[in-house]
LODO-61460 format. One line per field, with one value per residue (C-alpha): residue in one letter; x, y, z. Coordinates in steps of 0.001 Angstrom, whole numbers, padded with zeros to 6 digits. Layout:
N
res <- c(a_...) .
X <- c(X_...) .
Y <- c(Y_...) .
Z <- c(Z_...) .
This chain:
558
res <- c(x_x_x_x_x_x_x_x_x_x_x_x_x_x_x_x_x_x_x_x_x_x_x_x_x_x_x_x_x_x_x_x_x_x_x_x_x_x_x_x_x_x_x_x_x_x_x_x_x_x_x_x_x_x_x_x_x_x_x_x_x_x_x_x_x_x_x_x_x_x_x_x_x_x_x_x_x_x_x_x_x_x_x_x_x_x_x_x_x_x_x_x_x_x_x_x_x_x_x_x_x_x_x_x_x_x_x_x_x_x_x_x_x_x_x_x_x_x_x_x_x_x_x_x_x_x_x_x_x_x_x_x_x_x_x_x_x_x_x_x_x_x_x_x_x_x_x_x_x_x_x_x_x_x_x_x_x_x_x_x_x_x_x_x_x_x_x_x_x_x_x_x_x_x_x_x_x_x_x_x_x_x_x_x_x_x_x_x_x_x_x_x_x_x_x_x_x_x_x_x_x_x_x_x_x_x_x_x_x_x_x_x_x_x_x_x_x_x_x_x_x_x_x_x_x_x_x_x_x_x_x_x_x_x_x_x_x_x_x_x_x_x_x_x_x_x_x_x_x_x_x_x_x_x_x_x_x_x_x_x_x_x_x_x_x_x_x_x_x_x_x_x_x_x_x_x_x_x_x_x_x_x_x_x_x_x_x_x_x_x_x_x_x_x_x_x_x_x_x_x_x_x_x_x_x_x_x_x_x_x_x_x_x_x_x_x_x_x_x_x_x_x_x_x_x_x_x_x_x_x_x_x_x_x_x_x_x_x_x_x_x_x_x_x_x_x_x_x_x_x_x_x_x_x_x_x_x_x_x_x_x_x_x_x_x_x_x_x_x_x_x_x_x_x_x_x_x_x_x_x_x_x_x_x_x_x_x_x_x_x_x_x_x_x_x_x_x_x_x_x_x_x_x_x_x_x_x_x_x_x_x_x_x_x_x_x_x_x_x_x_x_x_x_x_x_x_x_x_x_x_x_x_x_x_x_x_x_x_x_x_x_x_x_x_x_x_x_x_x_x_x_x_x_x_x_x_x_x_x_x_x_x_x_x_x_x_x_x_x_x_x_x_x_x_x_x_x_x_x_x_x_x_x_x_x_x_x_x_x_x_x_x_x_x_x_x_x_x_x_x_x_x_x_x_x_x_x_x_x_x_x_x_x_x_x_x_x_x_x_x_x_x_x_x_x_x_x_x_x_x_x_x_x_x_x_x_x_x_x_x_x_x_x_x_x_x_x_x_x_x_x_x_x_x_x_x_x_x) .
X <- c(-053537_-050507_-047723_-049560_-052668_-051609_-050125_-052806_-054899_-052554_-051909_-054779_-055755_-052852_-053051_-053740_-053034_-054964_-053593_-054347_-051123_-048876_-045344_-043332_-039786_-037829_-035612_-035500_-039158_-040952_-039267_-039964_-044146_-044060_-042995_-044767_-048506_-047407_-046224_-049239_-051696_-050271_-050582_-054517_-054906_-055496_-054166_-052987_-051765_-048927_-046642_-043511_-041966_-038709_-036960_-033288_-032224_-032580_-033129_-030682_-028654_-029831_-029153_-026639_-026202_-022886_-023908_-023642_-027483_-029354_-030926_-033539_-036243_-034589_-035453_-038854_-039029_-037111_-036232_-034401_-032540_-029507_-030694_-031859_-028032_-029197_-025524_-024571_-021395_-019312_-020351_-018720_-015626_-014797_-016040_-013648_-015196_-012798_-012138_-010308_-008440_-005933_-003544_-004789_-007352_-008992_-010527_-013556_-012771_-015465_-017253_-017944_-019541_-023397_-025257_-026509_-022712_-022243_-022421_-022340_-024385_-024497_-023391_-021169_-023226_-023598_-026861_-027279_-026546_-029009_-031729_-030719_-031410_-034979_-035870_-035154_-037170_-040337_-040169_-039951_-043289_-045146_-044458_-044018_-041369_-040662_-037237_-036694_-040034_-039961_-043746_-043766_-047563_-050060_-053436_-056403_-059817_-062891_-062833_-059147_-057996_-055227_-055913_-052563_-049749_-048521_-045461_-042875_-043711_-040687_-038665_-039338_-037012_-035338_-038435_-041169_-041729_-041956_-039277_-039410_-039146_-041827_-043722_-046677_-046845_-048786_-051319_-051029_-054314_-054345_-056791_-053729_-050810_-047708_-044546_-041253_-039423_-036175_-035291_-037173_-039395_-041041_-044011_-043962_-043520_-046838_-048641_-047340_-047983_-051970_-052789_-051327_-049166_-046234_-049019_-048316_-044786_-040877_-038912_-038033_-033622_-031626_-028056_-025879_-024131_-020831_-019222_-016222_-016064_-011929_-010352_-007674_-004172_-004932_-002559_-004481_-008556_-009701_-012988_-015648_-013748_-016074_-014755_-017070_-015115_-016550_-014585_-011928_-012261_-015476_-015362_-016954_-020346_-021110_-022504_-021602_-018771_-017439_-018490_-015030_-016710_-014316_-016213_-015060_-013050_-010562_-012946_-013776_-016601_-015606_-018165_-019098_-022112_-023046_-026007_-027899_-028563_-024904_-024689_-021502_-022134_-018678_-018624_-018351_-019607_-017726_-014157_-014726_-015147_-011711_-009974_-011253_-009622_-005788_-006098_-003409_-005408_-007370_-005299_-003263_-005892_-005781_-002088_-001676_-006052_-008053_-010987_-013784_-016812_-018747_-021717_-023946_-027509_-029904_-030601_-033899_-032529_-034998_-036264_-039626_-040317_-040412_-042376_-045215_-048571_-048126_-051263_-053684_-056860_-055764_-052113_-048761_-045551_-042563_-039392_-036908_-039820_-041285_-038305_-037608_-033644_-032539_-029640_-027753_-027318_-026412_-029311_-032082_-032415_-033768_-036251_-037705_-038336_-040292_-041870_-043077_-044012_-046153_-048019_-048405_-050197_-052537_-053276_-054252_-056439_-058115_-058678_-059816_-062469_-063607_-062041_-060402_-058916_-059525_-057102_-054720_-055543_-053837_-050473_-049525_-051576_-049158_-046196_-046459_-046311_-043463_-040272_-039296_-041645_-039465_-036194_-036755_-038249_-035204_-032897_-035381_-033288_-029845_-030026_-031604_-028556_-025912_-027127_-025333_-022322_-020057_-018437_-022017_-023724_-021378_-022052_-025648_-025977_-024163_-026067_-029381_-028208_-025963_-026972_-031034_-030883_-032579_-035751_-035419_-038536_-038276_-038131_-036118_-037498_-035576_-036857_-035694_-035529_-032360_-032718_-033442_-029759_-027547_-026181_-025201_-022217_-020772_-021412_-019246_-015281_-014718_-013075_-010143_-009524_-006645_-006228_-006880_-003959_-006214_-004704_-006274_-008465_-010607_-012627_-016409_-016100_-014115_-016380_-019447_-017862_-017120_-020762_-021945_-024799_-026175_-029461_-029977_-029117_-031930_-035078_-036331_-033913_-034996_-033549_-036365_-036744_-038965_-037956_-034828_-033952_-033042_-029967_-028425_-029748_-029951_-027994_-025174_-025384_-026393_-025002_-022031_-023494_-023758_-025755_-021876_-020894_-023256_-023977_-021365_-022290_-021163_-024448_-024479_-022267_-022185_-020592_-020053_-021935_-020515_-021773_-019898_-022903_-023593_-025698_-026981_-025569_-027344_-025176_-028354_-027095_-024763_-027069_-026606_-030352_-029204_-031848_-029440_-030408_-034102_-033486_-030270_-031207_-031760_-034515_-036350_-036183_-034236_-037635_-036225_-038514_-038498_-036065_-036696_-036835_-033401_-031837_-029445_-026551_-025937_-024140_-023012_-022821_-022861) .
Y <- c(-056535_-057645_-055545_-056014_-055311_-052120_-050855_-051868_-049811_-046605_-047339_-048620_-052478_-053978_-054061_-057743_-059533_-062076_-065570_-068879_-070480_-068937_-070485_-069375_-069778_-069650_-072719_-076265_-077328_-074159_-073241_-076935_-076587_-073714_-074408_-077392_-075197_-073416_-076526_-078640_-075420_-074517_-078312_-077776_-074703_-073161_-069870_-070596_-067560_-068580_-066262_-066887_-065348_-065400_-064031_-063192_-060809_-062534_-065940_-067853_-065953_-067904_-071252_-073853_-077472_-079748_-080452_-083604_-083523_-086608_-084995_-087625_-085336_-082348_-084848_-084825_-081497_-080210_-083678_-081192_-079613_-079868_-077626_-075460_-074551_-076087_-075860_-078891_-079052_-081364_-085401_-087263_-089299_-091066_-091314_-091810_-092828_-092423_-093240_-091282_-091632_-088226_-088997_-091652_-092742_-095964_-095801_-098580_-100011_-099056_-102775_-102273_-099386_-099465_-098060_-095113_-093859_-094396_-091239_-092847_-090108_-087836_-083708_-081792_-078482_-075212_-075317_-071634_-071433_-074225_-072290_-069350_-071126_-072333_-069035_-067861_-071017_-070021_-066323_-067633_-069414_-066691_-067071_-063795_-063985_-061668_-061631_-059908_-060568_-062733_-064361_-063373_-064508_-067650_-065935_-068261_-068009_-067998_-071386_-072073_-072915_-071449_-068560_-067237_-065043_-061653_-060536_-058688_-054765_-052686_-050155_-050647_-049720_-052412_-051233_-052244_-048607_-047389_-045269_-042997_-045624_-047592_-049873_-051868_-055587_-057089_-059969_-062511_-064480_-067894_-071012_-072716_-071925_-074406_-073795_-074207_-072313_-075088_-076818_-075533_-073359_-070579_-070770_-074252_-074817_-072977_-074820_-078264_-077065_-075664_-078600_-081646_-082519_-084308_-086427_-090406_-089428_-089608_-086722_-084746_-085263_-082824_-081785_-078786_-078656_-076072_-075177_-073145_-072908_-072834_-071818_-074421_-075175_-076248_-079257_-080398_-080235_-083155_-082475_-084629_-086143_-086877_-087449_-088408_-089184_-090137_-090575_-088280_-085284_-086352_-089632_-092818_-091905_-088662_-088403_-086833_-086438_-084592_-083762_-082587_-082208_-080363_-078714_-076951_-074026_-075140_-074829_-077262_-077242_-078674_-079137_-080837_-082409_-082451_-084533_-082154_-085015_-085028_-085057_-082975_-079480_-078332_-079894_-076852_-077992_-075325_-076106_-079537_-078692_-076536_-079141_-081709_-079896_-080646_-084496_-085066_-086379_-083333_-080575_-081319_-080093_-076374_-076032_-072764_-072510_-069705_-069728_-067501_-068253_-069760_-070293_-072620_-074278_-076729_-079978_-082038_-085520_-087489_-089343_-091564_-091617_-087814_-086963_-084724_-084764_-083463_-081320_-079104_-077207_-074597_-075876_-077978_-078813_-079393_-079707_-079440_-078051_-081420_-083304_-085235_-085101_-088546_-088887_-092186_-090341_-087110_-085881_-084106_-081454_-084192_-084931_-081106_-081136_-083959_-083144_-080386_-081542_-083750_-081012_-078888_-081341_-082286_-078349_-078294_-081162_-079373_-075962_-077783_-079071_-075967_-076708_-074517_-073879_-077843_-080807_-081708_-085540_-086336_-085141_-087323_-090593_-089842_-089299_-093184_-094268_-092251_-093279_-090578_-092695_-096054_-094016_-093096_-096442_-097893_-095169_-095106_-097019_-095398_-092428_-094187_-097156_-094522_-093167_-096363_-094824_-095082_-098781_-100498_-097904_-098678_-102533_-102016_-099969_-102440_-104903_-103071_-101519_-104105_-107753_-106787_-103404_-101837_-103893_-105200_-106148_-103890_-100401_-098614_-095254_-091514_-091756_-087950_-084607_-083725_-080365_-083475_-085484_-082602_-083710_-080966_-080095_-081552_-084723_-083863_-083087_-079672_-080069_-078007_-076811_-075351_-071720_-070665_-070280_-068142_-069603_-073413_-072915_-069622_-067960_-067451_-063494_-063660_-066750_-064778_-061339_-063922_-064782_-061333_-061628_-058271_-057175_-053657_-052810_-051075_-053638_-055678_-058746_-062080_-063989_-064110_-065563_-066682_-065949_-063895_-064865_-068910_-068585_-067692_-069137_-072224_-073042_-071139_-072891_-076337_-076808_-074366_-071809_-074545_-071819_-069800_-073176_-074198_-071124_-071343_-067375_-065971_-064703_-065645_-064637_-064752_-061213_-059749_-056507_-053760_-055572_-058901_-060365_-062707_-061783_-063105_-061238_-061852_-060233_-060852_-059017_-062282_-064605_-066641_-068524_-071741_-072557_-074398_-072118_-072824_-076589_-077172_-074902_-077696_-075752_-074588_-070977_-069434_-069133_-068297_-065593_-064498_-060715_-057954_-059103_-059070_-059540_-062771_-064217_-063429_-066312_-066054_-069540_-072233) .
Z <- c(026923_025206_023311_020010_021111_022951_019658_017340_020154_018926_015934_014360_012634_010662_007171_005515_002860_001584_-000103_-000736_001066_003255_004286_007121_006017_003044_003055_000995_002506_002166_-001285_-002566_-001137_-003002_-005870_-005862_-005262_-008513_-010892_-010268_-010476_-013775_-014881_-014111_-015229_-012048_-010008_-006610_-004607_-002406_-000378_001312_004482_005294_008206_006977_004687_001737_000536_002312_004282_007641_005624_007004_006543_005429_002873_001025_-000958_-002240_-005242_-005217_-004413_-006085_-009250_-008778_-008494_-011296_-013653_-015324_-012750_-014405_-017446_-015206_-013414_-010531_-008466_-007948_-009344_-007330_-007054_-004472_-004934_-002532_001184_004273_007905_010517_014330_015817_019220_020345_018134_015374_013258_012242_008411_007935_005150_002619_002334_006096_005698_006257_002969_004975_005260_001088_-000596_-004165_-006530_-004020_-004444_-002059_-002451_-000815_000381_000279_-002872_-003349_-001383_-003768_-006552_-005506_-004579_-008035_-009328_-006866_-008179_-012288_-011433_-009588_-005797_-003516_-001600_001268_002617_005251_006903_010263_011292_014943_015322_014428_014018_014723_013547_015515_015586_016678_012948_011954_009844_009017_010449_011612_010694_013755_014223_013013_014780_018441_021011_023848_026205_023491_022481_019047_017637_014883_012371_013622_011668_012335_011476_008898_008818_006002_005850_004048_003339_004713_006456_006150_008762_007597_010762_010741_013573_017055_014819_017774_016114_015350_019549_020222_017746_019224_022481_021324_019630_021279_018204_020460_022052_021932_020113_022193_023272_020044_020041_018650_017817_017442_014209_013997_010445_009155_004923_004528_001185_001666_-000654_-004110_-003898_-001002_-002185_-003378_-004458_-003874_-000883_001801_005356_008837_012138_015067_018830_019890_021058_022853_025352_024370_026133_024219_020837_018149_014812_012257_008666_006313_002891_-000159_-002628_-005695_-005944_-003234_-000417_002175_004362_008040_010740_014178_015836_019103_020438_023073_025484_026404_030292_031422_031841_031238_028095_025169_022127_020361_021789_020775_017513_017306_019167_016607_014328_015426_015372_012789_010504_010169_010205_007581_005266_006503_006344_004527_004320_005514_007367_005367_007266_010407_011638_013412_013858_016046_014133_014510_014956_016605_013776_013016_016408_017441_014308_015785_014358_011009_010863_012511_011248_008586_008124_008910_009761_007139_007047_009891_011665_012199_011937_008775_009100_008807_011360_010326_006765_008522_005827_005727_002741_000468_003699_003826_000540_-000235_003077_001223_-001840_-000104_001667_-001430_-003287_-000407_-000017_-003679_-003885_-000465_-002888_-005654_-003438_-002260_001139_003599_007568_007647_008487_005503_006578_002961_003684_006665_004875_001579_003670_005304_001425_000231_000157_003019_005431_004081_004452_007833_009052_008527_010121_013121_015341_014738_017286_020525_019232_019622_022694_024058_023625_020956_021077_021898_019732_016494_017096_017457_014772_012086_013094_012516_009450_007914_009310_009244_006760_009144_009085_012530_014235_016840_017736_020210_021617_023214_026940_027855_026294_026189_028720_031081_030790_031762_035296_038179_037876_041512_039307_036855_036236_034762_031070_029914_026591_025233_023672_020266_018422_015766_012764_012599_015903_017525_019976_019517_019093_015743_014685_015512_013322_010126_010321_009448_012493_013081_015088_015560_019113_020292_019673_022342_023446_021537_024129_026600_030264_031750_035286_035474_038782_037443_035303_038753_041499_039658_036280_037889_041329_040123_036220_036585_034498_030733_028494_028550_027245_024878_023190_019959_019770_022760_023721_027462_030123_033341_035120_038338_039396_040978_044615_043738_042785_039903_036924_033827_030799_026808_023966_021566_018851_018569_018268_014781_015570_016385_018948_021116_024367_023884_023803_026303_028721_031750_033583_030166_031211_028491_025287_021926_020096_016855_016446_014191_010372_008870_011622_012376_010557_006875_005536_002168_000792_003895) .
């Protein structure tokens, strides 16, 4: 008998709720589906019921991207998005790419630049603020939205559809007991049930892994994105300025680059990528990021700028290729949960939400045919005619390209993207997960970085405490292994301990005991829910569940 079930056993059934749709997750894709379910219904003078869950606090306080938005699918939700105060308030001006060695930097000129690095008609945006904004949208037309919420179940019916989801019990102590504010989770039952999770959804894994939906596809690839927001000096904000970099600080064999993106009001959003395939397990993909930021032709933005916020998140990279299986019986996949980001654009809000667009309308032609818990065989036959399907064919070859490395990857890449426009007649494919590249660490030379000088560069612990994360301390730890002997005996002995390293959160640690002996220590409550640790981790030990609702970063506007 599992935890559930023992308290259901005490505490009697859970309540439910029953709806037409349910979506897990609150960001572009599920807010777009949605609102979507609601625009067409109205159009046919239907009712649809649709409820939303959502895990953070409030509508987009887990929400994190660049952001530089192609509002192409924003148009077809809202043609008059504009009228509406959607924020989008800053159009790029000008875009910069840059190579960077230690000390210098090499701009492509802009007619070398492949059209997937052109940002012409494009917004710098807070996608938060975006996310706010739809949430607003989804209420105005009848959606329920429950911040606050976090789906910590798939329920199945009879049958193994899908029948919906259970939502985390409240108030239960570190040892799974309930406290005095315990509260008992709540079923949400559905026709259909779309999943909307982000990037390494922990839902979305179990329904992969139930139903096959990685079968015949590569290795899904994914990054680690890292962002500060500065408020930097007027006289140096440029807005609409647009800056990528790739090179220095990591070597020529690593993937990855930087995002510099000034927005209005004097702030500038600054990030870094890290592919997760990278091999050394020294490498830190948070100290890369605050040494990227000396390079010369960086820093001189932030002279006399303050950092205001920080956070981080797991990005689904793998492209065309990785796409699971869209669907399953009684719901699907959208969104960063399946994997529409397209990588060579460094894009993929305008991706979740016409991924779920797409899904909406194929749910409501299923209830207008009296059909439920089925296969939504429309969505994934509508998706290979939109232009998201076109978008990404052409981008499908960028990532396993720059896998290469960065000199053959940047050749490779122009001449897919430039000399053929990415209609090559061939496609290259990601021949290991990522947990599967990192090399032991005898293998490998140890990497130093220099100390934060905490007024352009900083340690984790004051990056974590500007991200507002906050879990209440006594719940059970999210950060679950599977075998708590491993993280010792062999990430510690073979990969030189790499989840201290990779974690931009300072959730892992490695400490002595009062014997001398090595242990495994997780500071959960500063987790920010980037899913790197459930990815990275090389032995696939370390299994990312879903905390108490509420919990997690709070970002304001990132």
């Amino acid at each position: 008998m599992t935890q559930t079930q023992d308290l259901i056993e005490q505490y009697g059934p859970r309540e439910a709720m029953e709806y037409d749709v349910v979506i897990v997750g609150a960001g572009p894709a599920g807010l777009s589906a949605a609102i979507r379910l609601k625009q067409q219904a109205a159009e046919q003078g239907r009712e649809v019921s649709v409820c939303v869950l959502e895990k953070g606090g409030e509508v987009g306080a887990h929400i994190l991207s660049g952001a530089v938005l192609d509002p192409i699918a924003l148009a077809e939700l809202f043609p008059n998005w504009k009228e509406l105060g959607a924020p989008l308030h800053t159009p790029v001006t000008e875009d910069r790419f840059l190579f960077l060695s230690e000390t210098k930097a090499l701009q492509t000129p802009n007619w070398m630049m492949p059209p997937c690095f052109q940002n012409h008609g494009n917004y710098v945006i807070s996608l938060g603020a975006v996310t706010r904004w739809l949430g607003q949208q989804a209420e105005a037309l009848g959606v329920e939205i429950f911040p606050g919420f976090a789906a910590a179940e798939v329920l199945y019916n009879d049958d193994g559809s899908v029948r919906g989801v259970a939502t985390g019990n409240m108030g239960v102590d570190r040892e799974g007991k309930p406290t005095a504010a315990f509260q008992i989770g709540m079923e949400l039952h559905a026709k259909y049930t779309l999943f909307s999770e982000g990037s390494r959804g922990h839902l979305g894994k179990q329904l992969m892994a139930k139903y096959d939906l990685n079968k015949g596809r590569d290795p899904q690839a994914y990054g680690i994105g890292i962002k500060e927001l500065w408020e930097i000096d007027p006289a140096l904000h440029q807005p609409g300025l647009v800056v990528h970099t790739a090179g220095w600080p990591l070597d020529a064999h690593t993937y990855g680059g930087s995002f510099l993106y000034h927005l209005e009001n004097n702030q500038v959003a600054v990030g870094y990528v890290v592919g997760l395939a990278y091999a050394n397990p020294y490498l830190s993909p948070f100290e890369e990021f605050q040494r990227y930021k000396t390079h010369p032709e960086i820093r001189k933005f932030f002279v006399g700028g303050k950092r205001i916020s920080y956070g981080a998140r797991a990005l689904t990279a793998g492209g065309l290729q990785s796409l699971p299986k869209l669907v399953f019986p009684g719901g699907a996949l959208i969104g960063c949960e399946a994997g529409f980001m397209n990588a060579s654009r460094i894009k993929g809000t305008h991706g979740a939400m016409k991924s779920g667009m797409l899904a909406a309308e194929s749910i409501l032609a299923a209830l207008a045919a009296g059909r439920q818990y089925d296969e939504l065989g429309d969505y994934p036959a509508a998706f290979e005619k939109s232009w998201l399907y076109e978008e990404l064919h052409v981008a499908r070859n960028f990532k396993p390209m720059m896998a290469k490395g960065l000199f053959a990857g940047t050749l490779l890449v122009g001449i897919d993207q430039v000399l053929f426009r990415g209609k090559a007649p061939w496609t290259l494919h990601h021949p290991h997960a990522d947990h599967e590249c990192l090399k032991p660490a005898s293998q490998c030379q140890p990497i130093v970085y220099p100390k934060p000088d905490n007024v352009l560069t900083f340690d984790r612990l004051s990056s974590v405490f500007i991200s507002n994360a906050n879990h209440a301390e006594d719940q059970p730890v999210h950060l679950t292994l599977k075998d708590a002997s491993v993280p010792v005996d062999v990430n510690l002995a073979v990969y030189a301990g790499p989840e201290a390293r990779y974690c931009p959160a300072g959730v892992y640690e490695f400490v002595k005991t009062d014997a001398g002996a090595d242990r495994l220590q997780i500071n959960a409550q500063n987790c920010v829910h980037c899913k790197t640790c459930d990815i990275k981790d090389p032995t696939q030990n370390i299994v990312w569940v879903t905390p108490e609702g509420g919990g997690g970063p709070s970002y304001p506007n990132m």
